[in-house]
ZAMARGU-4260 file (C-alpha; in steps of 0.2 Angstrom, whole numbers, plus 5000, padded with zeros to 4 digits):
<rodrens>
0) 5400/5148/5626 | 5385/5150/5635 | 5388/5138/5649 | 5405/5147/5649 | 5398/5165/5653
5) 5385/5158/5667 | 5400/5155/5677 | 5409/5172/5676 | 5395/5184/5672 | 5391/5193/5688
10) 5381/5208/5693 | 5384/5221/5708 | 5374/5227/5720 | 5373/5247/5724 | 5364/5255/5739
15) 5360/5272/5735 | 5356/5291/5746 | 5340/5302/5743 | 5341/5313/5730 | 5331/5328/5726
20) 5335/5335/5712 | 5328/5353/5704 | 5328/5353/5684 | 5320/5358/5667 | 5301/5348/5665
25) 5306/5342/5648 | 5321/5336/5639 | 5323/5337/5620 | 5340/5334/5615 | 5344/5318/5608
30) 5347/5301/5619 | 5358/5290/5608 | 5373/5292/5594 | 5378/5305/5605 | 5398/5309/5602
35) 5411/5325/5611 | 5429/5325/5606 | 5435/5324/5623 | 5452/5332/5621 | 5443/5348/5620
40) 5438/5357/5635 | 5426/5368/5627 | 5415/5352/5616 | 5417/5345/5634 | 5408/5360/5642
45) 5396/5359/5628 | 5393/5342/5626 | 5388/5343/5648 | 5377/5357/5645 | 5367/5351/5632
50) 5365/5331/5635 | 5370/5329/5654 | 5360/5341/5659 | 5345/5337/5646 | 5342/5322/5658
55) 5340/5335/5675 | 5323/5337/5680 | 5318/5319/5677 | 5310/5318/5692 | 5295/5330/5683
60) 5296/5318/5669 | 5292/5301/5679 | 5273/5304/5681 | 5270/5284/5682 | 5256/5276/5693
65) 5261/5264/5708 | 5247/5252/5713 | 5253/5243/5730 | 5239/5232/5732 | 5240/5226/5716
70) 5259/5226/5716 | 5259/5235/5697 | 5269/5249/5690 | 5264/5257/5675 | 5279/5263/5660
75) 5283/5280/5660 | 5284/5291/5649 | 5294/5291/5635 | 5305/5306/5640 | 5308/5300/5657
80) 5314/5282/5647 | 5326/5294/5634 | 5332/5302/5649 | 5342/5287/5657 | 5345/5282/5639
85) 5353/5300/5636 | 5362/5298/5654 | 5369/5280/5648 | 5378/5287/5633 | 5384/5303/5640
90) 5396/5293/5649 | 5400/5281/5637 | 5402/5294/5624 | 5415/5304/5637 | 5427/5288/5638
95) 5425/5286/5618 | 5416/5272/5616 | 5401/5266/5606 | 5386/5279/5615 | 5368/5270/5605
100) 5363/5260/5619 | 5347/5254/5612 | 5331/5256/5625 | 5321/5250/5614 | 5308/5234/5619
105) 5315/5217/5619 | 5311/5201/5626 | 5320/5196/5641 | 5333/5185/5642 | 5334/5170/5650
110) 5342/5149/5649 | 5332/5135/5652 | 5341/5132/5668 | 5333/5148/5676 | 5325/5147/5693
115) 5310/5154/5687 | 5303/5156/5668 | 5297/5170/5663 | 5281/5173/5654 | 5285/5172/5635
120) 5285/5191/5626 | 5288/5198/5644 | 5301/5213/5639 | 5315/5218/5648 | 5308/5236/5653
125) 5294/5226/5661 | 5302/5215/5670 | 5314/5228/5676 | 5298/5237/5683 | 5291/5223/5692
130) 5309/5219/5701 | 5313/5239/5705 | 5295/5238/5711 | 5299/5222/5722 | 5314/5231/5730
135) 5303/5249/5732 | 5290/5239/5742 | 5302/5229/5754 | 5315/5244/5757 | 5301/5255/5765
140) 5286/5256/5752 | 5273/5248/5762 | 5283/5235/5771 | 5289/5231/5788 | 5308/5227/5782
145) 5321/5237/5791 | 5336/5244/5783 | 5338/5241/5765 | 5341/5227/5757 | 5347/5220/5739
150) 5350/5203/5730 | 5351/5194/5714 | 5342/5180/5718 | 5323/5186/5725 | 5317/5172/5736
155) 5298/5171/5733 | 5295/5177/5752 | 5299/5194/5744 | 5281/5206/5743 | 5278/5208/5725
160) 5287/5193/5719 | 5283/5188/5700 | 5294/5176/5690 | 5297/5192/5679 | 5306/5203/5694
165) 5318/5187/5697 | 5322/5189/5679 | 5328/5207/5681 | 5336/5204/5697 | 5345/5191/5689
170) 5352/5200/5673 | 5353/5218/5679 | 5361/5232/5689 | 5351/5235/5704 | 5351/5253/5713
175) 5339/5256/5730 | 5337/5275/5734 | 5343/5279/5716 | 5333/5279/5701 | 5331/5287/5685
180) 5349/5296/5680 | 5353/5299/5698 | 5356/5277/5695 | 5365/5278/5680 | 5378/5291/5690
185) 5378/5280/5707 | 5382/5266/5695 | 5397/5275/5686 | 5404/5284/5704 | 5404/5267/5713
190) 5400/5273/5732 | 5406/5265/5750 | 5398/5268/5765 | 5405/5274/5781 | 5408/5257/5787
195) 5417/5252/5770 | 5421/5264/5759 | 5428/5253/5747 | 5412/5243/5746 | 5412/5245/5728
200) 5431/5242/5725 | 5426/5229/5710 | 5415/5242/5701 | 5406/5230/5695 | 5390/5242/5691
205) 5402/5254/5680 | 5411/5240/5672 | 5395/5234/5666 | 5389/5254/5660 | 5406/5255/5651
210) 5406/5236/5645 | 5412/5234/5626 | 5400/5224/5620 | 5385/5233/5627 | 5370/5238/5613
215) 5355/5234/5623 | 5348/5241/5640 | 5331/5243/5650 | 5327/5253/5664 | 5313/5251/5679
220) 5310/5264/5690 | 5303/5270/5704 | 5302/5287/5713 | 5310/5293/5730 | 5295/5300/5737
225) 5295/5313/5752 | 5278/5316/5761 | 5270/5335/5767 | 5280/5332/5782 | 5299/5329/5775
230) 5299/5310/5780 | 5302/5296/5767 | 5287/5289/5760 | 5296/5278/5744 | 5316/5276/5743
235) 5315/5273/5728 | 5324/5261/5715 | 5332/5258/5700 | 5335/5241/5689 | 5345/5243/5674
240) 5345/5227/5661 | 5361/5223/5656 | 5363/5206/5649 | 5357/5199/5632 | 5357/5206/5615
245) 5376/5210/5615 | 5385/5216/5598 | 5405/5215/5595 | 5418/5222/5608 | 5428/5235/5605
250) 5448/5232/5608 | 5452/5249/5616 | 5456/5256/5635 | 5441/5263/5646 | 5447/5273/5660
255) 5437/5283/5673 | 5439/5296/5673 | 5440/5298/5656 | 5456/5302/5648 | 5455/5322/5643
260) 5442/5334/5649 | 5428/5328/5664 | 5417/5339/5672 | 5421/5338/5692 | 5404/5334/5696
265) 5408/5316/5692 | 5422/5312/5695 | 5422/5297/5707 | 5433/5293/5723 | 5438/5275/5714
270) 5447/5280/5698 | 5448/5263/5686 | 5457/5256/5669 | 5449/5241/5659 | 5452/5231/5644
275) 5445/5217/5634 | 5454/5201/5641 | 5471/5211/5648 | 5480/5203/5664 | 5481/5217/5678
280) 5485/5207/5693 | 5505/5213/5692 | 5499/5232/5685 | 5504/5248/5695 | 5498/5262/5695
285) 5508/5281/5692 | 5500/5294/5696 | 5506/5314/5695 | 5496/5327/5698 | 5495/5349/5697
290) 5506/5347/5713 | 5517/5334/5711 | 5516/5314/5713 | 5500/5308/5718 | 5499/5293/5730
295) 5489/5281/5723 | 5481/5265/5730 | 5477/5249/5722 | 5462/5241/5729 | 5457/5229/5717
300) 5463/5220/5702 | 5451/5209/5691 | 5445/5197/5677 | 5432/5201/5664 | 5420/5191/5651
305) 5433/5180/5641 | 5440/5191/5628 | 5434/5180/5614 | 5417/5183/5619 | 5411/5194/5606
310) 5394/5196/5610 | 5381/5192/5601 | 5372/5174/5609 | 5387/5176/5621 | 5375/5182/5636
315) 5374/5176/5654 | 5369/5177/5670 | 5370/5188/5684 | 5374/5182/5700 | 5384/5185/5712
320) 5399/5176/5717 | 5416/5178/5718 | 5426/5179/5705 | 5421/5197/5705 | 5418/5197/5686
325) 5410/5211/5678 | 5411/5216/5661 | 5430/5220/5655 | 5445/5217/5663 | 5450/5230/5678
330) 5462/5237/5690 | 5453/5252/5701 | 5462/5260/5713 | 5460/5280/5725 | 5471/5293/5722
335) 5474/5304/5737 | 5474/5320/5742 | 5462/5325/5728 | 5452/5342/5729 | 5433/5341/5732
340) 5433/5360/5724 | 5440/5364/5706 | 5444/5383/5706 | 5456/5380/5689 | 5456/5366/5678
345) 5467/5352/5688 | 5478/5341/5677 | 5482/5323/5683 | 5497/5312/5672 | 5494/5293/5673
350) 5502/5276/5669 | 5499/5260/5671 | 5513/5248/5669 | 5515/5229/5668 | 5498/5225/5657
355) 5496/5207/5650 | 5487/5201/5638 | 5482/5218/5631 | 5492/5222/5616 | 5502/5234/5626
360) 5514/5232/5641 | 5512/5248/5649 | 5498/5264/5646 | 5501/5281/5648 | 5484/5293/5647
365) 5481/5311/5656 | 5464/5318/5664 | 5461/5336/5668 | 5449/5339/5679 | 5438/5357/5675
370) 5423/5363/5682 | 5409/5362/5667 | 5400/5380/5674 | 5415/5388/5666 | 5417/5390/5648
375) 5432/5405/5643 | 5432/5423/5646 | 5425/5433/5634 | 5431/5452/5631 | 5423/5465/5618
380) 5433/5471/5605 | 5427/5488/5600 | 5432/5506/5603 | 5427/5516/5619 | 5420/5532/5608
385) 5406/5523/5598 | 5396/5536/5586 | 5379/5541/5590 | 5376/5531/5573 | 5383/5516/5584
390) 5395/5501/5583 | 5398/5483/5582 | 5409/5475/5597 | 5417/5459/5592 | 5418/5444/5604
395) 5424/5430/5594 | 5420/5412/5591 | 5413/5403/5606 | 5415/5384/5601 | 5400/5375/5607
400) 5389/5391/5613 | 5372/5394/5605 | 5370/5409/5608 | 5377/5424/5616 | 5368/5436/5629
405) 5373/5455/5625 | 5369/5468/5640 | 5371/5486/5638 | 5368/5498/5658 | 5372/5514/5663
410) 5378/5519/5681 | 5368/5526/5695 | 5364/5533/5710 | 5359/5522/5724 | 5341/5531/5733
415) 5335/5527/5747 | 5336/5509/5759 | 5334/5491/5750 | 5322/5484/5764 | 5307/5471/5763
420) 5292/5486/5763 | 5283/5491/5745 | 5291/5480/5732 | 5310/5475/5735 | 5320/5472/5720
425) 5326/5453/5726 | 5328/5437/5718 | 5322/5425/5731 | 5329/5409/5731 | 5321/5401/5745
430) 5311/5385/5745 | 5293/5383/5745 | 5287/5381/5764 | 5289/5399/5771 | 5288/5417/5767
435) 5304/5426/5763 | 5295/5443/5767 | 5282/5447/5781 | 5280/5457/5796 | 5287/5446/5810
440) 5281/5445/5827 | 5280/5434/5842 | 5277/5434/5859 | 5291/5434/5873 | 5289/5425/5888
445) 5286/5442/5897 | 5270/5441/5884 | 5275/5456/5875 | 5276/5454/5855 | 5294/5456/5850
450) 5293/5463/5835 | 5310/5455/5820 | 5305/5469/5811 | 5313/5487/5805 | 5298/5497/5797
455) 5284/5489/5793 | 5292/5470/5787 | 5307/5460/5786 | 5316/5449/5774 | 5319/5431/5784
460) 5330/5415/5781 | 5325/5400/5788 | 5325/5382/5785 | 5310/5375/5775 | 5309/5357/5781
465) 5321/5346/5791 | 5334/5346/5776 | 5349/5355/5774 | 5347/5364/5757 | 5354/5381/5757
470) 5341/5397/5758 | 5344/5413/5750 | 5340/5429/5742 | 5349/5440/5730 | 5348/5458/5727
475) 5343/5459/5710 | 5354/5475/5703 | 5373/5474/5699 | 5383/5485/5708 | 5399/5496/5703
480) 5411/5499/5717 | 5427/5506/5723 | 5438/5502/5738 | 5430/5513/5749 | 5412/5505/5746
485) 5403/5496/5758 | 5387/5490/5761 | 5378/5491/5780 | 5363/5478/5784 | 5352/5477/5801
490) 5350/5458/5808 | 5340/5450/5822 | 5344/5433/5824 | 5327/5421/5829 | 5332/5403/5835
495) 5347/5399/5824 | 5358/5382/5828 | 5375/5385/5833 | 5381/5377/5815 | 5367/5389/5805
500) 5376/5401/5796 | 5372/5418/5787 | 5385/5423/5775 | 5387/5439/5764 | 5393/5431/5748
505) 5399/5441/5731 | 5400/5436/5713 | 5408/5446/5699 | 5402/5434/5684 | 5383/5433/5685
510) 5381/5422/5698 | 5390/5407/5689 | 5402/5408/5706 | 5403/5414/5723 | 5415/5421/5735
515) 5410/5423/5756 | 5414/5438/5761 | 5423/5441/5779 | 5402/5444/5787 | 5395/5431/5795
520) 5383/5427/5809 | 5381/5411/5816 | 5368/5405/5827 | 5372/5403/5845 | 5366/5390/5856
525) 5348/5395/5852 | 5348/5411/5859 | 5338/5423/5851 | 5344/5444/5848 | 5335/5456/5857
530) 5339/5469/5846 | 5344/5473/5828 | 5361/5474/5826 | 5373/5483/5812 | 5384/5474/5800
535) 5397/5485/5787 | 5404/5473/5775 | 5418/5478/5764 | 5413/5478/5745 | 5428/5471/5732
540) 5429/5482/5718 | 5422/5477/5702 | 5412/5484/5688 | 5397/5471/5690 | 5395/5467/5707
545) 5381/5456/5714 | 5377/5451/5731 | 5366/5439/5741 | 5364/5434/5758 | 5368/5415/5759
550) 5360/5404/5774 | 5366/5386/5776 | 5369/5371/5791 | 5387/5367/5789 | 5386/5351/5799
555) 5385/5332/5793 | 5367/5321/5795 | 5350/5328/5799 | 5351/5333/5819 | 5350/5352/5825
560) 5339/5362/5813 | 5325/5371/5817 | 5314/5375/5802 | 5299/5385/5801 | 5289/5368/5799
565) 5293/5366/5818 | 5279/5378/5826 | 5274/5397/5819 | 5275/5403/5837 | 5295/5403/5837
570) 5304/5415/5830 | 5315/5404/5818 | 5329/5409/5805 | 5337/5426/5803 | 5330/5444/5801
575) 5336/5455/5789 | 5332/5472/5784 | 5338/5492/5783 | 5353/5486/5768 | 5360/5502/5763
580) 5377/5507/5753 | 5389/5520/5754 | 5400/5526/5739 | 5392/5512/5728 | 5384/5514/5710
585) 5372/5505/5703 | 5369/5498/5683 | 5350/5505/5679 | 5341/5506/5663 | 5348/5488/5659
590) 5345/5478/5643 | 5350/5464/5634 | 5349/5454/5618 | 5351/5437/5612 | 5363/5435/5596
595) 5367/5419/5587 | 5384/5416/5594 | 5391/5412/5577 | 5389/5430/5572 | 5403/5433/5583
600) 5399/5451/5588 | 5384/5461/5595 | 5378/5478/5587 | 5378/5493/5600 | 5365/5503/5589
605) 5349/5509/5589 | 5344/5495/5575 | 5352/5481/5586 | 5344/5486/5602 | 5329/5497/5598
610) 5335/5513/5607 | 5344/5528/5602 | 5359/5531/5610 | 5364/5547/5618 | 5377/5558/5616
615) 5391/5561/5629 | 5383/5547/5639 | 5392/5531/5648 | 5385/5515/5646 | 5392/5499/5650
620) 5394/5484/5639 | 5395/5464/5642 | 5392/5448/5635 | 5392/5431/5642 | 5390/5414/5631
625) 5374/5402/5632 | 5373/5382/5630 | 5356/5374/5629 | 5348/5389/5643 | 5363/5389/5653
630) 5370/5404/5654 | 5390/5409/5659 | 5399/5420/5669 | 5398/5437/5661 | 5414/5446/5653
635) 5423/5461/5660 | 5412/5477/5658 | 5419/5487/5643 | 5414/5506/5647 | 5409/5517/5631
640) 5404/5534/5630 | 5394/5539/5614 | 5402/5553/5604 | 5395/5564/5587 | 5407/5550/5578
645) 5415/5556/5560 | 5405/5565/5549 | 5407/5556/5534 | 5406/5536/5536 | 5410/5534/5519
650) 5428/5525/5519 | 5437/5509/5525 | 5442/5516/5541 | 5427/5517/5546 | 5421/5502/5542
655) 5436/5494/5550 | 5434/5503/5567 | 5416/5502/5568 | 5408/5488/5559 | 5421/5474/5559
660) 5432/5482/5575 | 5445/5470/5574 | 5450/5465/5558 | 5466/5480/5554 | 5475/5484/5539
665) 5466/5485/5523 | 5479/5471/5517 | 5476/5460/5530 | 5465/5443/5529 | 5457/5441/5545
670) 5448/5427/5542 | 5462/5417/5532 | 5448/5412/5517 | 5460/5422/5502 | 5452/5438/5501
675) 5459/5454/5509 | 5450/5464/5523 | 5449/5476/5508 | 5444/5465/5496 | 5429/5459/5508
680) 5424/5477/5511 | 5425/5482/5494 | 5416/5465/5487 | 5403/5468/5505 | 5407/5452/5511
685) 5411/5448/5531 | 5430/5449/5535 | 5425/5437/5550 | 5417/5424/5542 | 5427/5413/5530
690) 5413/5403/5522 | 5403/5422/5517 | 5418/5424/5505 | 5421/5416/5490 | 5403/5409/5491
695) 5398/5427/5487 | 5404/5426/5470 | 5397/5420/5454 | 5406/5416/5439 | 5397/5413/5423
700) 5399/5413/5406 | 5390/5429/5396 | 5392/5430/5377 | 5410/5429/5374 | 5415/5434/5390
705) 5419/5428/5406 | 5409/5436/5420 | 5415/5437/5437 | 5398/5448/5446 | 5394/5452/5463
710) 5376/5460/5468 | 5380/5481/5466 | 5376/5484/5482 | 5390/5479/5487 | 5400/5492/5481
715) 5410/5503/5493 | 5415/5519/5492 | 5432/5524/5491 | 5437/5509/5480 | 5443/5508/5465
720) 5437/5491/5456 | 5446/5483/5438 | 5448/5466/5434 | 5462/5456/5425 | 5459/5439/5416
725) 5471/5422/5413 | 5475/5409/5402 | 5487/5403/5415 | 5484/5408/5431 | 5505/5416/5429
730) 5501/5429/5416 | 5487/5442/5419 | 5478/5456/5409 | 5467/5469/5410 | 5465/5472/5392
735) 5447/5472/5385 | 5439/5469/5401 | 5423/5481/5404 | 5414/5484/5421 | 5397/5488/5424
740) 5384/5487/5436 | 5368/5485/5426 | 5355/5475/5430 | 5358/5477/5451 | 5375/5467/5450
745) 5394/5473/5447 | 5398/5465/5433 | 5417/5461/5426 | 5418/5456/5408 | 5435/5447/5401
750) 5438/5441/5385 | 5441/5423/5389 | 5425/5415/5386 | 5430/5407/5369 | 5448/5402/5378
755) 5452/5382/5381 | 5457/5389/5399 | 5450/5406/5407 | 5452/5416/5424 | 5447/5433/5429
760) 5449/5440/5448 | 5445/5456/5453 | 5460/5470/5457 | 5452/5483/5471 | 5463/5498/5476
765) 5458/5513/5488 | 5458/5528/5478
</rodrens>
């Protein structure tokens, strides 16, 4: 078996592209035994938010130590090791496979016919240190290689070289410009180059990540590093151990995309199909989209590990060759015309017919595309005339959410100009390397100081360092508006590239989306303004309106920017200042809260947000749902203005319009758990919340009496309360049976204690 498997198990190769990547410093959620039902978009959306992105940031997590001289790396930490583990089974959970990939340290593996013999107890993570360390050092770190370069077999020539880093090349995926869970994604979307961009057409690297067999990895790592001055340092690299310490394989299709709900993100350019064993060199592919038929292009069809390889001692090397045998068996092929953006959910049907040696002939599977930053919309449920006593707003069950952000605003009256002077009211989301705000001056040819300026300062957007990483800031209000409102702004442009755009951009969720307006300036041919100049951008109406002004290089490769980093003498980037609005409110006196989203509704009241509400005044209300700290797009504003409210609150119809809004009649069962709307408000249990029903009862045996009790608090005016009793559950009674509410419980006593069979229920009426 073994001999068998040196032939045919190979490993891929994969050249990688910088990555800088912004995220949390510290990742709790769990790495392994991870599992989403796939078919549901919102445990999708969930299942994103809380694992794939757990693993962003990782960059903070690294925090190894590099020695060149000594050509040594040290582990890191023990979150930044759970973090590729966590990234690993994220996927493998999303195509329904096993997803606890073990990290944890084993010895690597190796035959006697090995080139080089590694050190006996050398583990896998350490050898796949001393290799990613090899490939850092002669890809840039340090060494006068050009270009980058990968292979399998390390020749001893290689800086660095230790029979250990052979081992690794040997057995595992191999990433340069790539590491940590950037890797693990470059691995699963396969990239070409612009030369070939099928390089990857046998996805050997994903077939591997999505192997059935698979129970074992290891992961080395080293950082891309970018010195003070934007130029590359480290490329950075990535060896991921894949072979040894397999278990049984599973006998099922893996597609990628994954059949159901996958986040946009990820979705790759080479689309693939495999199976343990299965014959696809006759397969086709079918392929129908939102649109219509999709044409799709086969570009390769290949053999895996023998299907009677079960795993187990049935591990191998990692060569190259070209049998192009990687993991399962697979067909991979590019559907066309695919959108880079997903506005709505994108639904594509596919088949692939004429399979052999897979159990089925022909398989049928669909994948909907969705973009994971949107969840559902929310709307309160409530009434518009809240008492000054307050109200409840239902919202409803959010699958997935933890919790659920509650906002309450009132409108009004924008004052004054929104410039840079005293303390504007901005969200700046510019990068660290020059100052959003300052008084901007430089001297003109003519040696006069020209002054990008109105006032005393100005608000500026420019490019940090030689990269093309949008700049912006954000007015930090939300705005209401009507179709005759418009916002004014003065600009100077400084030296701006002819492809160096400002745009005014709106969003009417939060900031979860954005939509350009028709105002833009461009750069033009470095030529600078002499002047200020006036903009009037048309404002879409909404309720909750925000606004930023977006700066961004829409232009391929690094050539043309000016950034701030280039000299302070010139007058780089964009000036803003003077933003005014006309016929525009704005939301002041804003405050939220944060609910458990299983309560499934917020409390507008002085209790639930610490504030007496006034009556005869407005105030707007929203929600928006929260998974592990990201937060949604908000819901539509629900307006409300606060009235005396009834004078007596004493009844169901209060209760049903004001605590529970949205459950109706009396006779109703909102919740479906078997007791009435009445019934829950006569008993005080929740008429939206099925398991706070019956559990609310106790039944216990008193004397000679059955005793069905509830705690006398719960009593409710206007109702009437009896109780009947059963031998039968068929014929009932209400003879003998005595209520009380001694002791701080309501207590119903029937006279079927001493019975073989006794029930008792509780019969409420409205008086």
């Amino acid at each position: 078996m073994l001999g068998y498997l040196e032939v045919f198990l190979k490993k891929g190769l994969l050249f990688g592209s910088f990555l800088l990547v912004v995220g949390p410093s510290f990742a709790s959620e769990k790495a392994t035994k991870l599992k989403v039902n796939r078919h549901s978009r919102s445990d999708v959306v969930a299942f994103w938010h809380r694992y794939y992105q757990a693993s962003e940031g990782y960059e903070n997590r690294w925090d190894g130590a590099i020695d060149l001289d000594k050509f040594s790396v040290t582990a890191p930490p023990a979150e930044f090791t759970k973090d590729v583990q966590r990234r690993v089974n994220f996927y493998r959970a999303l195509v329904g496979l096993r997803a606890d990939i073990s990290f944890e340290e084993k010895e690597v593996f190796s035959k006697e016919e090995d080139l080089w013999m590694v050190p006996a107890g050398t583990t896998k993570s350490e050898a796949a240190r001393a290799a990613a360390l090899v490939f850092d050092i002669n890809n840039g770190g340090s060494s006068e290689r050009s270009g980058f370069e990968l292979t399998h077999s390390l020749d001893p020539i290689w800086e660095g070289f230790t029979a250990a880093a052979w081992n690794a090349a040997f057995y595992s995926n191999l990433a340069v410009g790539l590491w940590g869970p950037g890797a693990i994604d470059g691995y699963m979307e396969e990239p070409g180059t612009p030369e070939d961009s099928f390089l990857n057409r046998y996805v050997g690297h994903r077939r591997w990540m999505l192997f059935t067999a698979s129970a074992h990895m290891a992961t080395g790592d080293i950082p891309t590093i970018i010195d003070e001055d934007g130029l590359l340092k480290s490329p950075g690299a990535n060896v991921l151990y894949m072979i040894g310490d397999f278990s049984a394989r599973e006998e099922k299709f893996v597609a990628w995309p994954n059949d159901g709900f996958c986040p946009a993100p990820i979705v790759p350019d080479l689309w693939s199909l495999s199976y343990p064993g299965a014959d696809f060199s006759k397969a086709t592919v079918t392929m129908t989209g939102p649109n219509g038929p999709v044409i799709s292009e086969v570009v390769a069809r290949s053999i895996g590990v023998p299907h009677n390889s079960q795993g187990g001692s049935a591990e191998g090397s990692a060569g190259g060759g070209d049998e192009k045998i990687y993991g399962d068996s697979t067909i991979t092929w590019v559907p066309s015309r695919l959108t880079d953006k997903v506005s709505k959910d994108a639904t594509y049907e596919l088949t692939v017919d004429n399979i052999l040696n897979a159990g089925l002939t022909s398989y049928s599977y669909s994948v909907t595309i969705i973009d994971p930053n949107v969840l559902l919309d929310l709307e309160l449920e409530g009434t518009e005339a809240p008492p000054v006593s307050g109200a409840n707003y239902y919202f409803g069950p959010v699958r997935g959410a933890d919790q659920v952000e509650f906002e309450i605003s009132q409108r009004g009256e924008i004052i004054g100009v929104e410039g840079a002077e005293l303390d504007p009211q901005i969200i700046d989301g510019t990068n660290i390397g020059y100052d959003l705000i300052g008084a901007h001056k430089w001297e003109t040819d003519n040696g006069i100081f020209a002054e990008y300026f109105e006032g005393t300062k100005s608000f500026r957007l420019a490019f940090a360092a030689q990269s093309n990483v949008p700049e912006y800031f954000e007015l930090d209000h939300q705005y209401a508006t009507t179709d005759e409102s418009k916002m004014k702004f003065q600009y100077r442009r400084g030296i701006m590239t002819n492809t160096t755009h400002m745009d005014v951009e709106f969003s009417t969720d939060g900031g979860v989306s954005w939509t350009k307006s028709n105002s833009r300036v461009s750069g033009v041919y470095q030529t600078t303004d002499d002047i200020f100049f006036t903009e009037v951008v048309q404002l879409p109406v909404s309720d909750s309106l925000s606004i930023r002004f977006f700066h961004s290089y829409e232009a391929d490769g690094l050539t043309g920017f000016n950034f701030v980093g280039q000299g302070a003498q010139f007058p780089i980037g964009i000036f803003i200042d003077g933003i005014t609005f006309e016929k525009t409110k704005i939301a002041t006196g804003r405050l939220s809260v944060i609910v458990d989203a299983a309560d499934q509704q917020v409390s507008f009241s002085k209790e639930g947000l610490g504030i007496s509400l006034e009556e005869e005044e407005e105030y707007n209300l929203r929600v928006r749902p929260i998974i592990a700290g990201f937060a949604f797009a908000w819901s539509k504003v629900k307006r409300v203005e606060v009235k005396e409210g009834p004078t007596s609150s004493k009844n169901f119809d209060f209760w049903a319009e004001f605590v529970y809004p949205t459950i109706d009649d009396f006779d109703n069962d909102f919740d479906n758990d078997g007791l009435s709307n009445g019934v829950e408000y006569a008993l005080g249990t929740s008429p939206i919340h099925a398991d706070e029903g019956i559990a609310s009862f106790s039944l216990i045996q008193e004397g000679d009496n059955l005793c069905l009790a509830v705690p006398a608090s719960s009593m409710a005016p206007g109702i009437s309360y009896s109780a009947e009793w059963s031998t039968d559950m068929v014929n009932w009674s209400s003879a003998g049976v005595v209520i009380n509410d001694k002791g701080g419980q309501l207590k119903a006593l029937a006279p079927a204690g001493g019975l073989p069979n006794g029930y008792i229920r509780w019969v409420i009426s409205r008086e």
